[in-house]
N, C-alpha and C positions, 0 to 999 in steps of 0.2 A: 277407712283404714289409715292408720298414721304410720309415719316412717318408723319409730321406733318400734313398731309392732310389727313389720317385715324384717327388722333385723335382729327382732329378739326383745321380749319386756326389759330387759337391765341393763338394752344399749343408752349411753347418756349421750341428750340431745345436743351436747358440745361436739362430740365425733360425728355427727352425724353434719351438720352445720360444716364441720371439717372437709369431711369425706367430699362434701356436695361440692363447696368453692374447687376443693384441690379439682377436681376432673373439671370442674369446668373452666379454670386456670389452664389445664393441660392441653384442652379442647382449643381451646385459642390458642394457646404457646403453636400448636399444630397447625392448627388452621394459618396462623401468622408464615412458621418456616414452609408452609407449600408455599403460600405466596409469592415470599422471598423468594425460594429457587427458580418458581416461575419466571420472575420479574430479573433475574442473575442471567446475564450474557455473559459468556466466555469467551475468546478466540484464541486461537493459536500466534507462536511470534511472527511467523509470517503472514499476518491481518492487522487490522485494526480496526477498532470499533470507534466509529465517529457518535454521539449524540448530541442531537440538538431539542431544542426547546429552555422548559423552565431549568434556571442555572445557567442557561446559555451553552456554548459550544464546550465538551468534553469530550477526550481521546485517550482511549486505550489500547494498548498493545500487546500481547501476549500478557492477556491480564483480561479483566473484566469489569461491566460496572452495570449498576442497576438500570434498567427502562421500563418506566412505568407507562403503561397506554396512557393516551392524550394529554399525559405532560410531556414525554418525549416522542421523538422519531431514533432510531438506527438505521445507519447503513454501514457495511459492511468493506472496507479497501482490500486489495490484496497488495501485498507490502514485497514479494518473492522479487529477482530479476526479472528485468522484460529485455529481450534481445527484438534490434531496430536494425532491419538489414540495409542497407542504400546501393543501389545498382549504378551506376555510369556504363554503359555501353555504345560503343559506332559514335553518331554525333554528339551526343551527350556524355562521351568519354571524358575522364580527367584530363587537361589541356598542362603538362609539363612547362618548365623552366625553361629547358630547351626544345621546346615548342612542341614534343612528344607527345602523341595524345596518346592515355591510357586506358583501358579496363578495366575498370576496378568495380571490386565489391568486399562494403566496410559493416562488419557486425558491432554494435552496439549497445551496451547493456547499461541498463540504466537500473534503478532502484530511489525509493523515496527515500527521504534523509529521516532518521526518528525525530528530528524539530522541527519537519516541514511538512508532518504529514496534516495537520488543520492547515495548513496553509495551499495544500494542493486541493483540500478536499473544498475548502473556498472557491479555489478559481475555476477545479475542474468537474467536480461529483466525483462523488467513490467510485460511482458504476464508470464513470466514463476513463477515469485515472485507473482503473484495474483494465480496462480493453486496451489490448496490444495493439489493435485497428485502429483505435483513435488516437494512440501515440505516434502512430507511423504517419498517421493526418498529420499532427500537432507539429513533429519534428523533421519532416522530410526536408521540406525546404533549409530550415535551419543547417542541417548534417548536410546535405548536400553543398550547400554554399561553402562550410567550414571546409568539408574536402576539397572544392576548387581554391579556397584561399589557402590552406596547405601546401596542397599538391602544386602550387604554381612555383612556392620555394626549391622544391627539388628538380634536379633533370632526372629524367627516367632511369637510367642507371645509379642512381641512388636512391630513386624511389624504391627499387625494385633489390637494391640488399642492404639496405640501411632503414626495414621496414620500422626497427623499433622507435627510432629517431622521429618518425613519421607518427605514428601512436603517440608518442609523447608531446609532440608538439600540437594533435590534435584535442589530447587529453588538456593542456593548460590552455585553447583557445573557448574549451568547451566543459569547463573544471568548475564553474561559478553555478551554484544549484540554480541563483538568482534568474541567470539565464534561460534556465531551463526548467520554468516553472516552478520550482522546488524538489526538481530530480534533481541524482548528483551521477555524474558517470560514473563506471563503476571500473570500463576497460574498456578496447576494440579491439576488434582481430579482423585482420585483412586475408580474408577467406579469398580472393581471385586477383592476382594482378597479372596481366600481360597490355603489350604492347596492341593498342587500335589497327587492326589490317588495313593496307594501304587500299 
């Protein structure tokens, strides 16, 4: 049985030739855009999509880009504020100007820079630069030091109502992404100050 003859003795074998390519053009076009969507990652602004492989290292941000299995990898950063809380209490108190030991506890909030996020995602992994836990590894000592070299400017009575002076000078010792890996601070807030009991 020939084609023409299932579609009627007067169909002409041009339409027919036609009909055939066109669906199987269509068959593909289809078969193609599942793929694409498949292989289409998304994220949100507060992500980024790191890929690596073939083309070498590519970063998208509230945006998207293609990964194709075993030419690329993705991973996934979370790009939101991270709050880095730093304690001084008893002997580990802030040690004043006028020799005051204080109490303190300093919130910190960091965030990736949008041109430093391949660059964190280098030194640190996406997974480990999105845990709050491995930041507080990363930066304790850092933050902690910065608050004794602060806090040493002021006497206690000025630490203690002249806080914003205190932020701000912590802000410009601790202002350079460079420093800090490729975060950039965003702010502190001095959630606990009093005075070390005797």
């Amino acid at each position: 049985m020939m084609f023409n003859e299932i579609l009627g003795a007067g169909a002409p074998e041009g339409l027919i030739w036609t009909v055939g390519i066109s669906g199987g053009v269509l068959f593909l076009l289809l078969i193609l855009a599942i793929a694409l969507n498949k292989f289409y990652r998304k994220v949100s602004p507060d992500l980024a999509i790191i890929r690596t492989g073939v083309g070498g290292v590519k970063v998208a941000s509230g945006g998207g880009m293609f990964i194709i299995p075993l030419a690329h990898q993705a991973e996934i950063m979370d790009l939101s504020v991270k709050r880095i809380e730093i304690k001084r209490h008893g002997k580990e108190g802030l040690i004043c100007m006028d020799n005051i030991r204080a109490d303190i506890e300093v919130a910190f909030y960091l965030r990736i820079s949008e041109n430093n996020i391949e660059n964190v995602a280098k030194k640190l992994g996406a997974v480990r630069a999105s845990d709050t836990a491995a930041l507080v590894e990363l930066f304790d000592a850092q933050f902690s030091e910065a608050l004794k070299t602060i806090g040493k400017r002021f006497d206690f009575v000025d630490l203690y109502t002249d806080r914003d002076r205190f932020k701000i000078e912590i802000t410009e010792l601790l202002g350079d992404p460079e420093d800090l890996q490729g975060y950039e601070l965003v702010s502190t807030a001095i959630d606990y100050l009093e005075q070390t009991p005797l």
